[in-house]
C-alpha positions, 0 to 999 in steps of 0.5 A, a space after each residue: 366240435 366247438 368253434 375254434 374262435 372260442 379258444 376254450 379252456 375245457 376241463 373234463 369230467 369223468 362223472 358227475 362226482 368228480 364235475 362236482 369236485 372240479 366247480 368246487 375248485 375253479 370257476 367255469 364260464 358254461 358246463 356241458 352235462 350228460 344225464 346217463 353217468 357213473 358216481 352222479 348222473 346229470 340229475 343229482 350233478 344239477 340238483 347238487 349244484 342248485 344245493 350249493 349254489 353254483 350259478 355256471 350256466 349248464 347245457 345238458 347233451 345227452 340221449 334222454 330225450 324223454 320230455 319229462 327228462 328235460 323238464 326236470 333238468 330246465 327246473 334244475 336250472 339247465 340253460 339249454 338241451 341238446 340231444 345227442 348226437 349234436 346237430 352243429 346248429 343247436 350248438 352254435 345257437 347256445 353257445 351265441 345266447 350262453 357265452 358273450 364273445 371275446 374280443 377278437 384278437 387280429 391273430 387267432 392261434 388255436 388252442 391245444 386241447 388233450 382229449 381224453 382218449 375213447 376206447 372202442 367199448 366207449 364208442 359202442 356205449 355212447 351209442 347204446 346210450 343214444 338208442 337207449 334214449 330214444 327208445 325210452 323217450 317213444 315208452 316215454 310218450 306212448 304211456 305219458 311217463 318217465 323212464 329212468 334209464 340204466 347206465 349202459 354196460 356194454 363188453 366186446 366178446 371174441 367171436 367164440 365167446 359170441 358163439 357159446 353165448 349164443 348157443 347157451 341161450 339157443 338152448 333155453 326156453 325162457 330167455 328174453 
């Protein structure tokens, strides 16, 4: 979480399209940016940008860790990288070079922030990102390439379903 010092003012973005729309229409001190997202991802959200001659400071947070991935994102003009999940120490030290403290006032009232409300199929997708990530970034290094990762599609199932679905597959000699 950000720090409570920082009273932020947070905009959120469903995808990169959308982020677009929102630069478009209001200035913004510091951007965070997934890579993997819907509509844009973080590569086409920082290529526009650097198109059109947005200057917001961007941090990428994602679970592409591949060394190619962040290459191109610093070449696109990203500030900072953080890998997902997010270690409070590499938030702090970005957040410190990115953003130049306000003046402290002598009482600090927390902000209200409406975060947007995570479903349990947002959960489990985050997490398929991150190990998504990681495994492409062990591909990645292995054979010294870039691996353009999928946006995740994850579905809960019911047990039975799980069953049949299973079962189906038990029953098939090539699947994978």
């Amino acid at each position: 979480s950000l720090p409570a010092t920082l009273n932020p003012d947070i905009t959120f973005a469903i995808h990169g399209k959308n982020a677009l729309e929102e630069l478009a229409q209001k200035e913004f001190k510091l951007m965070f940016l997934d890579l993997t997202m819907p509509e844009k991802d973080g590569f086409e959200t920082l290529e526009n940008m650097q198109r059109l001659g947005n200057k917001t400071p961007v941090v990428v947070v994602s679970g592409d860790i591949q060394p190619k991935a962040k290459e191109r994102v610093f070449a696109l003009g990203a500030k900072a990288f953080i890998q997902k999940p997010i270690a409070k120490d590499e938030l702090k030290n970005a957040l410190k070079e990115l953003i130049e403290p306000e003046p402290r006032p002598l009482i600090i009232t927390p902000s209200v922030i409406e975060l947007p409300i995570l479903r349990r199929r947002d959960i489990y997708m985050e997490v398929a990102n991150v190990s998504i990530g990681r495994a492409a970034d062990a591909l990645a290094r292995h054979f010294d390439v870039f691996v353009q990762l999928p946006l995740p599609n994850v579905n809960i199932f019911e047990v039975s379903e799980l069953h049949m679905a299973l079962r189906d597959l038990a029953s098939h000699d090539n699947v994978s």
